[in-house]
N, CA, C and O atoms as CSV, one atom per row, in Angstrom:
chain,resi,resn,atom,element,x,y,z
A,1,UNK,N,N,-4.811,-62.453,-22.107
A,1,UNK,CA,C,-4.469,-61.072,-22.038
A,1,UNK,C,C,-5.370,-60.359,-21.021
A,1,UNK,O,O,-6.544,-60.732,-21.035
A,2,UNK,N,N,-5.060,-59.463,-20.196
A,2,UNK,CA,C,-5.307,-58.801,-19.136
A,2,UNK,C,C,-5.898,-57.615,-19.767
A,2,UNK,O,O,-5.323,-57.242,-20.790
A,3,UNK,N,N,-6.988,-56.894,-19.358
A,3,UNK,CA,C,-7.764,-55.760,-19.800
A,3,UNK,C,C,-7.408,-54.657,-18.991
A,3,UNK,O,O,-7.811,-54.596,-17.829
A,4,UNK,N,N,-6.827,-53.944,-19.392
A,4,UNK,CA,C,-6.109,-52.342,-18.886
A,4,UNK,C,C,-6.806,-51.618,-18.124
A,4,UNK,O,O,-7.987,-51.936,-18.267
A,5,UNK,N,N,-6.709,-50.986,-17.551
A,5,UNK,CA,C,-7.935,-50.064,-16.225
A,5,UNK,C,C,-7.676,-49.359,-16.715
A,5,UNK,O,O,-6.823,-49.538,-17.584
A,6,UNK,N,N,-8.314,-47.878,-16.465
A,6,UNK,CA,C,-8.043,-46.615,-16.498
A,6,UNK,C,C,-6.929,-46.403,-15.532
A,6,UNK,O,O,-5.858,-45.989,-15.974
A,7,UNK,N,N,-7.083,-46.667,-14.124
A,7,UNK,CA,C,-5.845,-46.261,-13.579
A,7,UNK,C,C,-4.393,-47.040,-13.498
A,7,UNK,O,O,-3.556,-46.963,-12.598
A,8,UNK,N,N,-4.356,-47.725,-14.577
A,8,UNK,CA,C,-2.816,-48.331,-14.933
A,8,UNK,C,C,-2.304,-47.349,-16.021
A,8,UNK,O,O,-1.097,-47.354,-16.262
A,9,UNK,N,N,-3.113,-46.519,-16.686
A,9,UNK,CA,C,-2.399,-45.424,-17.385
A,9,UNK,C,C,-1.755,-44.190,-16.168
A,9,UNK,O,O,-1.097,-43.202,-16.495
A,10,UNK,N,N,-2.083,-44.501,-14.954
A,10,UNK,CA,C,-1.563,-43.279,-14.159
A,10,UNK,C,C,-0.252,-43.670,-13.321
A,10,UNK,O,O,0.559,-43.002,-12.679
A,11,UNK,N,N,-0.379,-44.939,-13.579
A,11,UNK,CA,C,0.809,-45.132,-12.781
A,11,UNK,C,C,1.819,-44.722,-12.641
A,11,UNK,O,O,2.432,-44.435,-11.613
A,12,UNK,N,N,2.118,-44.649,-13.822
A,12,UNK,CA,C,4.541,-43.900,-14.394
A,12,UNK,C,C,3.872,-42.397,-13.920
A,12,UNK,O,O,4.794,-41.588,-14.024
A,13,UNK,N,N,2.880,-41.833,-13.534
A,13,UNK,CA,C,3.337,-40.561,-13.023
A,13,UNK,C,C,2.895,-40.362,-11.838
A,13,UNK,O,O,2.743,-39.224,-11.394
A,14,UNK,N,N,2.639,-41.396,-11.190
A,14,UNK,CA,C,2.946,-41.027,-9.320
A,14,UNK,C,C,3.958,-40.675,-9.150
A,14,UNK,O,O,3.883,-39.452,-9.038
A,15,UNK,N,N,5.368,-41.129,-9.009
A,15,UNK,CA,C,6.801,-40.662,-9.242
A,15,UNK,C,C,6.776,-39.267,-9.225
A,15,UNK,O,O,6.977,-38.617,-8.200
A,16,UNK,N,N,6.487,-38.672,-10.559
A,16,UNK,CA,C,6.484,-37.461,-10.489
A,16,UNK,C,C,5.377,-36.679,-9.486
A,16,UNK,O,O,5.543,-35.483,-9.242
A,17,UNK,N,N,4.426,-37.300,-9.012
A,17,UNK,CA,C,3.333,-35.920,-8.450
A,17,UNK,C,C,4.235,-36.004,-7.014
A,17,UNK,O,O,4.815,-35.063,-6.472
A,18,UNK,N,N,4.182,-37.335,-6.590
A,18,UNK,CA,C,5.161,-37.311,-5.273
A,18,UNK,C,C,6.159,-36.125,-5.548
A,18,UNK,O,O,5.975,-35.038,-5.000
A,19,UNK,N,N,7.437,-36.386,-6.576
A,19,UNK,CA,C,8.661,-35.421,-6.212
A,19,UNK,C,C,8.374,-33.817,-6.160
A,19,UNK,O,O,8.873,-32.953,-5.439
A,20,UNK,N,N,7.442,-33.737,-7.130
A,20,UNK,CA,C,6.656,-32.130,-7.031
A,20,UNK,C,C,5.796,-31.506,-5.640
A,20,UNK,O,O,5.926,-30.411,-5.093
A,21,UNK,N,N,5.086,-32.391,-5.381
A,21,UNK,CA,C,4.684,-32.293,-3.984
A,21,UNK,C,C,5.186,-32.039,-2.953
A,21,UNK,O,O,4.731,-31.434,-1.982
A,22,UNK,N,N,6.640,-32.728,-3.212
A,22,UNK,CA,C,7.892,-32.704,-1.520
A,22,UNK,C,C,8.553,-31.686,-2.223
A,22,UNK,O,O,9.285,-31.172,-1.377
A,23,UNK,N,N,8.705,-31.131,-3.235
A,23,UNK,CA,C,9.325,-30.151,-3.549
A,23,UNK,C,C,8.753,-28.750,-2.794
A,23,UNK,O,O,9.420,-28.006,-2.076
A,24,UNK,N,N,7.149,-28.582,-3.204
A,24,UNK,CA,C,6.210,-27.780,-2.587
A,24,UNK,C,C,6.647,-27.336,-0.883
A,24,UNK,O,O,7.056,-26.238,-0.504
A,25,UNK,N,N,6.457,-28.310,-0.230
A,25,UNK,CA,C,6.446,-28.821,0.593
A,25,UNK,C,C,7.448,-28.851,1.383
A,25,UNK,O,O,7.433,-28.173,2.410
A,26,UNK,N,N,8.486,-29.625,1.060
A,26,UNK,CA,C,10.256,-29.110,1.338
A,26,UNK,C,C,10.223,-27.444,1.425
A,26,UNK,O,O,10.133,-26.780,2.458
A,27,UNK,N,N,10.327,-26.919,-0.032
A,27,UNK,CA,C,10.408,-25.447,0.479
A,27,UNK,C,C,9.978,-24.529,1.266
A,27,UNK,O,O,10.571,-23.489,1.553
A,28,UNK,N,N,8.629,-24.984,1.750
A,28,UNK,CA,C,8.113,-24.336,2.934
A,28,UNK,C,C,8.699,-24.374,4.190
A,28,UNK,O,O,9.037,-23.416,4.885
A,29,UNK,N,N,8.812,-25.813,4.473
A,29,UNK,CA,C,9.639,-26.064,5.524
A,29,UNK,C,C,11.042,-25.693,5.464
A,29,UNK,O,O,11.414,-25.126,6.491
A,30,UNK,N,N,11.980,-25.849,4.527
A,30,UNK,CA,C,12.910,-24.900,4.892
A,30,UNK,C,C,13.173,-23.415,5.311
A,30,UNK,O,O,13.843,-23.056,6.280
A,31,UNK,N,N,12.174,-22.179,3.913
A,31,UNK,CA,C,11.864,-21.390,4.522
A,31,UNK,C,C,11.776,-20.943,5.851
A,31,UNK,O,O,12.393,-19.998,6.341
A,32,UNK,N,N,10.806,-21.832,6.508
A,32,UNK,CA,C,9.827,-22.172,7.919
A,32,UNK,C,C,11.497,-22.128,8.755
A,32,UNK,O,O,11.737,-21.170,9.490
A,33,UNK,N,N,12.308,-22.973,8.601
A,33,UNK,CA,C,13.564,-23.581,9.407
A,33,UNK,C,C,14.162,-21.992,8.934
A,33,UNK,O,O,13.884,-21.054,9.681
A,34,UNK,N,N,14.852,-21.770,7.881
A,34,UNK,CA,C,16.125,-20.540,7.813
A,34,UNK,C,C,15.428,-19.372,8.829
A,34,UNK,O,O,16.011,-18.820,9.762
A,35,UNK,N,N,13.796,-19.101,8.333
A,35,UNK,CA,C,13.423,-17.651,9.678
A,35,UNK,C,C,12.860,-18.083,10.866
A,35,UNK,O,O,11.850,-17.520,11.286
A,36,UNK,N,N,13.618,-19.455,11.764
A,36,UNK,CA,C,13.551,-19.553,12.779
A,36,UNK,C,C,15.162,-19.480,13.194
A,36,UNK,O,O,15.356,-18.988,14.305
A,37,UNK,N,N,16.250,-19.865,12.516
A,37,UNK,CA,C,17.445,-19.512,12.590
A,37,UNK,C,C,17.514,-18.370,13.146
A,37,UNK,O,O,17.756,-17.933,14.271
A,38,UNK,N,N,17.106,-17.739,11.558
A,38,UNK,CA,C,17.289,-16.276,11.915
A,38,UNK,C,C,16.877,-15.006,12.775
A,38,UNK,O,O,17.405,-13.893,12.759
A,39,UNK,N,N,15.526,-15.567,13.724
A,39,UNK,CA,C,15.231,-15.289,14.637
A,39,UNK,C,C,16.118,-15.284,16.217
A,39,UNK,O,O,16.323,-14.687,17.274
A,40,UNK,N,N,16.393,-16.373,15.442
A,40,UNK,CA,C,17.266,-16.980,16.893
A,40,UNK,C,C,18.655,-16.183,16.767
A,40,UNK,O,O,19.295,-15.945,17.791
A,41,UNK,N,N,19.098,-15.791,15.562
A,41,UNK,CA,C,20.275,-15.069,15.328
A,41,UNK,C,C,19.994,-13.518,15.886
A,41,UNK,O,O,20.824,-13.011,16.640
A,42,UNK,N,N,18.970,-12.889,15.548
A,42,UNK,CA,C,18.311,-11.588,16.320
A,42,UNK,C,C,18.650,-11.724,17.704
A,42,UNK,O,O,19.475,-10.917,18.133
A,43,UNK,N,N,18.247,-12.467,18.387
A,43,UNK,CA,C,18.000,-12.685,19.550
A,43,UNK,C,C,19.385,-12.573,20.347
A,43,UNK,O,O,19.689,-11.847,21.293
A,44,UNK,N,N,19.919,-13.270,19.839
A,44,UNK,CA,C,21.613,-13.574,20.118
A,44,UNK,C,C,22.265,-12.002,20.298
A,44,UNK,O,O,22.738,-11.566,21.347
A,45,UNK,N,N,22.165,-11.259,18.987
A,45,UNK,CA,C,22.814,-10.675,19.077
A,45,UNK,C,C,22.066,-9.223,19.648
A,45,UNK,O,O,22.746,-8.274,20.040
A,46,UNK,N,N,20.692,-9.208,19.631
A,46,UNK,CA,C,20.007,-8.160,21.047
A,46,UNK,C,C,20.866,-8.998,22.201
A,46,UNK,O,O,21.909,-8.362,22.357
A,47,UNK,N,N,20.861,-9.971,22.932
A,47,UNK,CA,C,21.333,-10.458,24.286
A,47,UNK,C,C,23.083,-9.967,23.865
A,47,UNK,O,O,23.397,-9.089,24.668
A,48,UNK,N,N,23.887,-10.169,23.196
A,48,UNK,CA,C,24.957,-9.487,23.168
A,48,UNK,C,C,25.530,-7.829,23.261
A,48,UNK,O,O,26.609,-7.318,23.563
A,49,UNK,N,N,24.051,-7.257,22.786
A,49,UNK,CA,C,24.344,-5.774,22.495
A,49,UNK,C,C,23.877,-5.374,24.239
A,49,UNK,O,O,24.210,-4.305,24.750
A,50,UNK,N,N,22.927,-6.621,25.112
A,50,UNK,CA,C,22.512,-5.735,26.276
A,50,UNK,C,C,23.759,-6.160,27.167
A,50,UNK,O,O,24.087,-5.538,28.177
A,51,UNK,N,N,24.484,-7.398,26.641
A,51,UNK,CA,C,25.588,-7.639,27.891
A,51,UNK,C,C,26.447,-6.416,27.668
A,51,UNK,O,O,26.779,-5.729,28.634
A,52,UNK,N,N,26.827,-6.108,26.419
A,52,UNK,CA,C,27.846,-5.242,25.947
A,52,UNK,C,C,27.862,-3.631,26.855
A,52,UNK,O,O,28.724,-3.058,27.520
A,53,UNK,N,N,26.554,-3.330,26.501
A,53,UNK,CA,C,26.053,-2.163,27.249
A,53,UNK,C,C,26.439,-2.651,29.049
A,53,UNK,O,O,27.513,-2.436,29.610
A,54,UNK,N,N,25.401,-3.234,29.570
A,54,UNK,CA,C,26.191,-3.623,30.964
A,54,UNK,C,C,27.458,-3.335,31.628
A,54,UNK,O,O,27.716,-2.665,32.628
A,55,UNK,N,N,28.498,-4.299,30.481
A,55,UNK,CA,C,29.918,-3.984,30.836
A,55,UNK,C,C,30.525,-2.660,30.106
A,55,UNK,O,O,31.726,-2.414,29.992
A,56,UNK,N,N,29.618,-1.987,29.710
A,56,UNK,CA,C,30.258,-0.485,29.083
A,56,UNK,C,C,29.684,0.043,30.458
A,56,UNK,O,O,30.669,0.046,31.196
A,57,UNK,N,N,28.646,0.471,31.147
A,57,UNK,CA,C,28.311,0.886,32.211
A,57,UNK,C,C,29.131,0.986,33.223
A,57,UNK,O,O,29.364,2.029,33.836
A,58,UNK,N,N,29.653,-0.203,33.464
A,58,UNK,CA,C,30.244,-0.898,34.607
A,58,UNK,C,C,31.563,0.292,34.772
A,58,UNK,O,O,31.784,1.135,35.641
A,59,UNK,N,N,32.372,-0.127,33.371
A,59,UNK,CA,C,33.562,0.303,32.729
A,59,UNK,C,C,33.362,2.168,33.078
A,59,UNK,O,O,33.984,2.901,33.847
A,60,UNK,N,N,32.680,2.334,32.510
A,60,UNK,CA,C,32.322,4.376,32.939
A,60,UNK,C,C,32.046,4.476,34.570
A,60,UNK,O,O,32.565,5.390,35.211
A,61,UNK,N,N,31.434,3.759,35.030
A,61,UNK,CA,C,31.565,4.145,36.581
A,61,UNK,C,C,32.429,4.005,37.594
A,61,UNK,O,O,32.405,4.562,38.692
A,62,UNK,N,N,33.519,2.900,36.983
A,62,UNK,CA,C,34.634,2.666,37.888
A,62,UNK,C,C,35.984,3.594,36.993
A,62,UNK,O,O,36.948,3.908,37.692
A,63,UNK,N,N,36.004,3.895,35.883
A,63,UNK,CA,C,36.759,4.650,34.995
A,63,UNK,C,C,35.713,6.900,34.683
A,63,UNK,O,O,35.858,7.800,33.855
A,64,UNK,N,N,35.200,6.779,35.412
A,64,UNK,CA,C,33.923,7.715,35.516
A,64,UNK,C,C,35.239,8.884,36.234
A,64,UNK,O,O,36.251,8.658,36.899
A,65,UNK,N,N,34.592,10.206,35.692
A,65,UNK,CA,C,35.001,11.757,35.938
A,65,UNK,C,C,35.539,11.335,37.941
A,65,UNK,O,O,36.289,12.218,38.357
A,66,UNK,N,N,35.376,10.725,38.527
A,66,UNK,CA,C,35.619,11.428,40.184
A,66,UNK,C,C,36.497,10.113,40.235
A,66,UNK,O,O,37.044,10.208,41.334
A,67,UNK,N,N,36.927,8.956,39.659
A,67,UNK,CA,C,37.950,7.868,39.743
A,67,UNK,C,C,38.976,8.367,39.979
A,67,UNK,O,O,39.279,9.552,39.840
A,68,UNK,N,N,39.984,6.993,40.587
A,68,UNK,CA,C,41.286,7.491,40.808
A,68,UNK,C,C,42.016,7.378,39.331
A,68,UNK,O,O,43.129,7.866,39.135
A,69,UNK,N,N,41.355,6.762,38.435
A,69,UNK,CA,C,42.259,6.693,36.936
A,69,UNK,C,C,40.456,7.243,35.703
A,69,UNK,O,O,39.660,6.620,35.001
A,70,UNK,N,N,40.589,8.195,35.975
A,70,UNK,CA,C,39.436,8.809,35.382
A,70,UNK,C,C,39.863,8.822,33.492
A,70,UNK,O,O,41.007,8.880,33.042
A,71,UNK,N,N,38.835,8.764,32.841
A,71,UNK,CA,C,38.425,8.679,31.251
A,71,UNK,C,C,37.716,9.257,30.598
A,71,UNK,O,O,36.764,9.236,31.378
A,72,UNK,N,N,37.431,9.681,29.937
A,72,UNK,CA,C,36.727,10.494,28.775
A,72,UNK,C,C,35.695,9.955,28.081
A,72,UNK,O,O,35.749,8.796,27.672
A,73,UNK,N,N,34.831,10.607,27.915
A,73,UNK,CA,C,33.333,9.754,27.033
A,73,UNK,C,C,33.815,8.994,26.042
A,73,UNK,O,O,33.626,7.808,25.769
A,74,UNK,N,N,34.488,9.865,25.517
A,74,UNK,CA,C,34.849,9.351,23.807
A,74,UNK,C,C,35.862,8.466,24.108
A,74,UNK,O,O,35.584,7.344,23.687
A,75,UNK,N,N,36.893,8.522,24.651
A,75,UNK,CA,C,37.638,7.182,24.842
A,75,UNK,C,C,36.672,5.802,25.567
A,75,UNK,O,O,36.961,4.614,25.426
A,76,UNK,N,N,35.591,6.299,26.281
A,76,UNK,CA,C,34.949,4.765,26.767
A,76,UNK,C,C,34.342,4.521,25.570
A,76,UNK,O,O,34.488,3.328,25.303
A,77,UNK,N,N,33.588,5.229,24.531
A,77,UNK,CA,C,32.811,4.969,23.520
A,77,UNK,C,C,33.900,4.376,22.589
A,77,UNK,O,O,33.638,3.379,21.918
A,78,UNK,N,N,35.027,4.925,22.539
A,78,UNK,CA,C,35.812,4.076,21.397
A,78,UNK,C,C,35.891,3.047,21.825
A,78,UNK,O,O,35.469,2.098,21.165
A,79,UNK,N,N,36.558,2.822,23.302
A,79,UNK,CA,C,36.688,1.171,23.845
A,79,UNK,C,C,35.904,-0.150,23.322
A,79,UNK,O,O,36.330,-1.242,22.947
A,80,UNK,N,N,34.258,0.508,23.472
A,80,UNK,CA,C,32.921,-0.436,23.437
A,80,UNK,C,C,32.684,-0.489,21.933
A,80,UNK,O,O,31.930,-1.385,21.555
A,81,UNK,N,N,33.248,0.392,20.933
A,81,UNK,CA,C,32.470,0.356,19.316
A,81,UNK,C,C,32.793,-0.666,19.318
A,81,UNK,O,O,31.912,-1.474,19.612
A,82,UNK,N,N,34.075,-1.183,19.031
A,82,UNK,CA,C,33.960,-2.843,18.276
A,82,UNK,C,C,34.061,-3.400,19.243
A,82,UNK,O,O,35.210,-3.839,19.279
A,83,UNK,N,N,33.333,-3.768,20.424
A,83,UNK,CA,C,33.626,-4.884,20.893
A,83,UNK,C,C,32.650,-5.493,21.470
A,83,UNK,O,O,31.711,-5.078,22.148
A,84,UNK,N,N,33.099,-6.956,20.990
A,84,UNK,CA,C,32.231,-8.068,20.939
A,84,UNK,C,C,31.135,-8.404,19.910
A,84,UNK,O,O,30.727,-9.561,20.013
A,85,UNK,N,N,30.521,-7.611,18.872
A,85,UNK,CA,C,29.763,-7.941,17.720
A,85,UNK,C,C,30.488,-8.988,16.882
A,85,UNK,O,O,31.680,-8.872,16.595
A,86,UNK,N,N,29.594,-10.198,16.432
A,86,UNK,CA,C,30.371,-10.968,15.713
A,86,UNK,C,C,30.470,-10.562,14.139
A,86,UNK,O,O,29.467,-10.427,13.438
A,87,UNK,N,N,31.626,-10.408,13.730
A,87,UNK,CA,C,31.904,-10.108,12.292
A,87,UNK,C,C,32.487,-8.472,12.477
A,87,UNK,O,O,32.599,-7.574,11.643
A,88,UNK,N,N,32.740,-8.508,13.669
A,88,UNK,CA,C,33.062,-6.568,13.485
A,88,UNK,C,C,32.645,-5.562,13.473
A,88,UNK,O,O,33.365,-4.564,13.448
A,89,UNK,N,N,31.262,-5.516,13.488
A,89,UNK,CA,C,30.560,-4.884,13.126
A,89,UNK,C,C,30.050,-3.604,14.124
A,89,UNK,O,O,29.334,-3.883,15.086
A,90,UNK,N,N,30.380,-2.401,13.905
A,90,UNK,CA,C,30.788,-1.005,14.375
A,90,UNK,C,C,29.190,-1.178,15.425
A,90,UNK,O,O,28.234,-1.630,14.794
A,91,UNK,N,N,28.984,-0.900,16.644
A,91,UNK,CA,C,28.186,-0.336,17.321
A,91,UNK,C,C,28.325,1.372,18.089
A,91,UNK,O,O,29.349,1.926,18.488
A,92,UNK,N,N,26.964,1.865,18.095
A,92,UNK,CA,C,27.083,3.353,18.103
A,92,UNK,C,C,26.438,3.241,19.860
A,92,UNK,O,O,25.375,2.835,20.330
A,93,UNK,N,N,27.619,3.793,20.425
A,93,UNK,CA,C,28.085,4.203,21.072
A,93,UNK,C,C,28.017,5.314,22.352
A,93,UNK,O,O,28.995,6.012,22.620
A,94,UNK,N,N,26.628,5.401,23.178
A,94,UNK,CA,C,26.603,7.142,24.333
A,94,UNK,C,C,27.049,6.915,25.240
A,94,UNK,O,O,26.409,6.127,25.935
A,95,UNK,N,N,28.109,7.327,25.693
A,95,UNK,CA,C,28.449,7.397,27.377
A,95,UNK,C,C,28.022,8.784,27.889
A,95,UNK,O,O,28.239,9.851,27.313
A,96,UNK,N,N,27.368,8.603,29.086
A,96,UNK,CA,C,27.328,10.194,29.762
A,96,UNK,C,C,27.287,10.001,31.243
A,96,UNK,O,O,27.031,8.923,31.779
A,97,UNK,N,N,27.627,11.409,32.033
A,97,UNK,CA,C,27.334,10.985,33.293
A,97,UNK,C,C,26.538,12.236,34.065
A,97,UNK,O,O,27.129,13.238,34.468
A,98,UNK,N,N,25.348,12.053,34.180
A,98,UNK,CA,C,24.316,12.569,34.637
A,98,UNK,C,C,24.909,13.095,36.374
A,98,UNK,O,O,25.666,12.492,37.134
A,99,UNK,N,N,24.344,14.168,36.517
A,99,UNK,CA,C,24.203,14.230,37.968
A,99,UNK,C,C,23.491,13.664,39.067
A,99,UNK,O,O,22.293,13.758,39.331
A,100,UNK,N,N,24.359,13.091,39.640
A,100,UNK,CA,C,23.323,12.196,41.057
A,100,UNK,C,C,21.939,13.537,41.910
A,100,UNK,O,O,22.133,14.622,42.456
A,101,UNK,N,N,20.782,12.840,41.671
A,101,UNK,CA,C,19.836,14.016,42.541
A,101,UNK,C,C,20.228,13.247,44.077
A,101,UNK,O,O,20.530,14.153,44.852
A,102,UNK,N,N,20.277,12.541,44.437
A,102,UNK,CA,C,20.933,12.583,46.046
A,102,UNK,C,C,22.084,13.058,46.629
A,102,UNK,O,O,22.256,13.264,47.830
A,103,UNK,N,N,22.931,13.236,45.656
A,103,UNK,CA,C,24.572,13.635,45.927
A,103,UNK,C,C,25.300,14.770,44.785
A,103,UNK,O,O,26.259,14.565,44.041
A,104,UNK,N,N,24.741,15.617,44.894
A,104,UNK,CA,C,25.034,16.482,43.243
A,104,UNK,C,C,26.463,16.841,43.413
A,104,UNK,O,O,27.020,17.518,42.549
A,105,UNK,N,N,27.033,16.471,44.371
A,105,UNK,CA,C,29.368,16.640,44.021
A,105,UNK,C,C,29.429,15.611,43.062
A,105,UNK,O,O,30.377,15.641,42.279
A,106,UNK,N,N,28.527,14.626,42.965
A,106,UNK,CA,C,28.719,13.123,42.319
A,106,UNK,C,C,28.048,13.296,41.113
A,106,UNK,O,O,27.314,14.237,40.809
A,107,UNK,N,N,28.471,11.927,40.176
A,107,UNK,CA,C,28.346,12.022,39.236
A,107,UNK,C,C,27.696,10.537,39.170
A,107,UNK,O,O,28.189,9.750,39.978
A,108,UNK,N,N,26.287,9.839,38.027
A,108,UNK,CA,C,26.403,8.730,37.734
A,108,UNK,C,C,26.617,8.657,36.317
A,108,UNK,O,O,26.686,9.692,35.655
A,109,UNK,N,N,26.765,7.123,35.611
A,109,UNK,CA,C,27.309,6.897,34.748
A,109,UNK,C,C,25.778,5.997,34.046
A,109,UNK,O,O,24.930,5.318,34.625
A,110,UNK,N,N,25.970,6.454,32.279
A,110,UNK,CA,C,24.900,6.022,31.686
A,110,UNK,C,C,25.249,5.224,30.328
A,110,UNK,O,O,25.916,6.006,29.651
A,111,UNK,N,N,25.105,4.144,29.715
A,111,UNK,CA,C,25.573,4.008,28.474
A,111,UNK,C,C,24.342,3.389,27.941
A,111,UNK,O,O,23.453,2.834,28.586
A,112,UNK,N,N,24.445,3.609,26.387
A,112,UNK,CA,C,23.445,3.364,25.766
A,112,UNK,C,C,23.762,2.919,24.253
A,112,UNK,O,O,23.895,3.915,23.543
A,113,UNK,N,N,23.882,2.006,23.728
A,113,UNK,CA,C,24.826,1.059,22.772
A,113,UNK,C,C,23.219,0.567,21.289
A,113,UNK,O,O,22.283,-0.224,21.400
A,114,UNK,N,N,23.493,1.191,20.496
A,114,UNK,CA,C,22.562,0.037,19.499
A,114,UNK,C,C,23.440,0.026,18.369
A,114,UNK,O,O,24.483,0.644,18.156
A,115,UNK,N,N,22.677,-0.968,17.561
A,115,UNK,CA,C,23.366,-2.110,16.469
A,115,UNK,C,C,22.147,-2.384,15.386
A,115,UNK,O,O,21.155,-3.079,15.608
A,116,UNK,N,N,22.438,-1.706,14.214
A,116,UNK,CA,C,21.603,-1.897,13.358
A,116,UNK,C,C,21.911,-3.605,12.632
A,116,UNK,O,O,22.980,-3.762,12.042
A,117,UNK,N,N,20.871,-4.860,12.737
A,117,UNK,CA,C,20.837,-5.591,12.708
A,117,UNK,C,C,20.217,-6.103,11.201
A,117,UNK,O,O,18.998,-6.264,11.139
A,118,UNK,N,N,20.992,-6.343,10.065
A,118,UNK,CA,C,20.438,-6.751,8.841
A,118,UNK,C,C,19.874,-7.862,8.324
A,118,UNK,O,O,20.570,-8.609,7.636
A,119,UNK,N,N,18.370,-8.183,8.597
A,119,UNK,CA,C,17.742,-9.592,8.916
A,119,UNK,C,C,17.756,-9.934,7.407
A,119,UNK,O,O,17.681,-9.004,6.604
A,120,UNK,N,N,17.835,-11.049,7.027
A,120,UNK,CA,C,17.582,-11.325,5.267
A,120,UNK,C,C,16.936,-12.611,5.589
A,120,UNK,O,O,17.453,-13.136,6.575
A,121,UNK,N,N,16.180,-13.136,5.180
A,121,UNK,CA,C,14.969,-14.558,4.844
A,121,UNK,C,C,15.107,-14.751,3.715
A,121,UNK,O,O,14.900,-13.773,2.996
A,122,UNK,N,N,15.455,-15.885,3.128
A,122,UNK,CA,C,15.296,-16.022,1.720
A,122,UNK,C,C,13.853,-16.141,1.264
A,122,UNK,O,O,12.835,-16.585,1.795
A,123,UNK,N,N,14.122,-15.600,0.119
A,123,UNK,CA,C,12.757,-15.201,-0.578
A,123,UNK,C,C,11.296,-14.620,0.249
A,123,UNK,O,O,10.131,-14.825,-0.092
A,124,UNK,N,N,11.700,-13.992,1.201
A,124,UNK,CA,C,10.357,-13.531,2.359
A,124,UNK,C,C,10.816,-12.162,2.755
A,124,UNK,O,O,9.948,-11.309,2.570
A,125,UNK,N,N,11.885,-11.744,3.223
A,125,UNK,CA,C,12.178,-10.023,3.597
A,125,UNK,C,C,13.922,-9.766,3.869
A,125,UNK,O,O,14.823,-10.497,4.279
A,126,UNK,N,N,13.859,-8.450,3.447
A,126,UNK,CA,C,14.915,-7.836,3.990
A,126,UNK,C,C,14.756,-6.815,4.860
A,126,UNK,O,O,13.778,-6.086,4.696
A,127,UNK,N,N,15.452,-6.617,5.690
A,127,UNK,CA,C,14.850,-5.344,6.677
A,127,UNK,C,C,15.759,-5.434,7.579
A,127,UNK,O,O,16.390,-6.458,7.838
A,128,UNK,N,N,15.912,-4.058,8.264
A,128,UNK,CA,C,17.158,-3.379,9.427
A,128,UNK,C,C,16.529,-3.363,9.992
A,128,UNK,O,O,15.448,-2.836,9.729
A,129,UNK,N,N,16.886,-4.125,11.532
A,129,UNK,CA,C,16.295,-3.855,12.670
A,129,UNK,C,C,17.266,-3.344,13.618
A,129,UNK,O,O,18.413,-3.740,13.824
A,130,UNK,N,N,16.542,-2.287,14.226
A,130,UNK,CA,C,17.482,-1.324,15.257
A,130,UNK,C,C,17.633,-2.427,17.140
A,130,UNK,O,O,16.618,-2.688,17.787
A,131,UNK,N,N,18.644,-2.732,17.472
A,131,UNK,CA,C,18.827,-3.265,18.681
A,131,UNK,C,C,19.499,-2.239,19.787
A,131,UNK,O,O,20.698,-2.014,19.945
A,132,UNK,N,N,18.636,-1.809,20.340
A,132,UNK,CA,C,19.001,-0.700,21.359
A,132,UNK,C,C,19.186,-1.199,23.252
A,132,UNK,O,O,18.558,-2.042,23.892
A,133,UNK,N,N,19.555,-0.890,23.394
A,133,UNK,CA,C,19.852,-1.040,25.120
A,133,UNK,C,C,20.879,0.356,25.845
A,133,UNK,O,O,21.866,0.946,25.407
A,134,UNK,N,N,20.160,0.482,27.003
A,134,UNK,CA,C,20.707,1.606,28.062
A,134,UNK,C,C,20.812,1.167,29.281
A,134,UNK,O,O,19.827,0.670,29.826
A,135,UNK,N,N,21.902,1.260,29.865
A,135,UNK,CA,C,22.210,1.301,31.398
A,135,UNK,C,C,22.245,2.358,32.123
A,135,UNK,O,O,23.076,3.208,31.805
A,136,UNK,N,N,21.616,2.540,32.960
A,136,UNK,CA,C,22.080,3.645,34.244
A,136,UNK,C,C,22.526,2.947,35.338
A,136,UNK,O,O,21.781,2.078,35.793
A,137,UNK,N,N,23.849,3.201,35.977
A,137,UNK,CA,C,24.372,3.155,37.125
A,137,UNK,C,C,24.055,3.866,38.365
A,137,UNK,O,O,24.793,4.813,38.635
A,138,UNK,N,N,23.362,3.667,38.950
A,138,UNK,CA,C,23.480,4.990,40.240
A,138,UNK,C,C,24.293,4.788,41.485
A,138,UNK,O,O,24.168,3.824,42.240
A,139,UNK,N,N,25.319,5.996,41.664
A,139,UNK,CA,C,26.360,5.693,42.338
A,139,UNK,C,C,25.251,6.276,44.249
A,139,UNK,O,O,26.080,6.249,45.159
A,140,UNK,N,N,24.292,6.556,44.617
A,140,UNK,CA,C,24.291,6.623,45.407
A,140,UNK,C,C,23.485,5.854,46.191
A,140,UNK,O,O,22.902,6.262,47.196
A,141,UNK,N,N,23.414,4.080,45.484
A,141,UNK,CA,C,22.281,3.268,46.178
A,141,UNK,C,C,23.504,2.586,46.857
A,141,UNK,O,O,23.331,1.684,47.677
């Protein structure tokens, strides 16, 4: 007969300290992984709200008060609310058109577009982040 150690009573619960451990452990790293996602999801959709703005700019200066097919603030601002946010999601909206200081018969064109952005992390934060962007066009460069 073989004489028992102390550490042959520990054996049947390595098993368990291991699965508790990667449990620990696992969850961090996922955590760690979902708010790098979700960073990356921020990001995305700031780079969408500044293209958006861009081509709202674009859109008011060639559709702008002195055009041959001229438009209205509020009709360019309706144009740009929904478009392009993924899921639909309403963006607010300034078109204006400032007076040119080199050419004051003229007019330039300005838009300025943000998107309140609802970040969620599991089990770490909730919080609205504001994504803002502005274009100015200047029609006399």
């Amino acid at each position: 007969m073989r004489p028992r150690l102390v550490s042959d009573r520990k054996r049947p619960y390595w098993r368990g300290q291991t699965a508790v451990e990667f449990a620990l452990a696992a969850s961090l790293l996922f955590m760690l992984m979902f708010a790098i996602i979700k960073f990356g999801l921020v990001v995305y959709s700031y780079n969408t709200v500044a293209h958006t703005t861009r081509e709202c700019v674009r859109y008011a200066f060639v559709h702008g008060p002195g055009s041959q097919n001229p438009q209205t603030a509020s009709a360019i601002q309706q144009h740009f609310q929904y478009a392009y946010m993924p899921g639909g999601a309403p963006l607010t909206v300034t078109v204006t058109f400032p007076q040119d200081s080199d050419f004051p018969s003229l007019q330039d064109a300005r838009c300025s577009i943000s998107f309140t952005y609802k970040i969620q992390i599991p089990f770490l934060l909730s919080k609205n982040l504001t994504l803002t962007s502005t274009e100015h066009m200047i029609l006399s460069q």
